[in-house]
Phi, psi and omega in degrees: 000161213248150186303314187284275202299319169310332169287293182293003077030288147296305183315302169303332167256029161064042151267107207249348147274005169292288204274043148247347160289351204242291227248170207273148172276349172267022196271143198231118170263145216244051192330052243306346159229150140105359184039010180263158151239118188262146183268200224256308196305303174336281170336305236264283231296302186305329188294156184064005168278335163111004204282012190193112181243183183184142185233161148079036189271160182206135175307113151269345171204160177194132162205173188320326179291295204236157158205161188240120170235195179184118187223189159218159196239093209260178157227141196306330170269013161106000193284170183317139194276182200216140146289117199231117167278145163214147173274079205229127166276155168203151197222139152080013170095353162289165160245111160284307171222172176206135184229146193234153140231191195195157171210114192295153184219143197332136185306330179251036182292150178240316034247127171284150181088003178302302190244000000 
């Protein structure tokens, strides 16, 4: 199984010893709001709380170095949901770092082919 899918995998089901095995201990998330950097612990905390659910997600490149995803993203506090590119480095077979970027989309978005 592939870094990315074995990560969103734990995530999704809120396994946290899953994903305290897939990411790096030196791992620095790089966010796209909030001017902040979150560490291995951060991650580990949000997982399985529900505050980021996410469909339609997909590998776009993935190799020993990098990987590319790209999903959408809703959130438990009502905020807009977001189409999210992400970057992600990896080491030692890990996720070392990770950068999202993002674009919010219209309150009456739909996923096409949805309805």
């Amino acid at each position: 199984m592939s870094i990315i899918d074995a990560y969103n995998e734990a995530w999704l089901s809120g396994n946290v010893e899953a994903l305290a095995e897939i990411i790096h201990d030196d791992f620095e998330f790089n966010p796209h709001v909030g001017g902040v950097v979150m560490g291995k612990s951060d991650i580990l905390a949000f997982a399985g709380m529900g505050a980021v659910t996410s469909e339609n997600e997909r590998t776009l490149f993935e190799n020993s170095d990098v990987g590319v995803t790209h999903s959408i993203a809703h959130f438990a506090n009502g905020s807009t949901s977001e189409a999210v590119l992400a970057f992600l480095r990896f080491k030692d077979g890990k996720i070392i770092s990770m950068e999202t970027g993002a674009t919010p989309l219209s309150d009456d978005y739909k996923l096409v082919g949805s309805e």
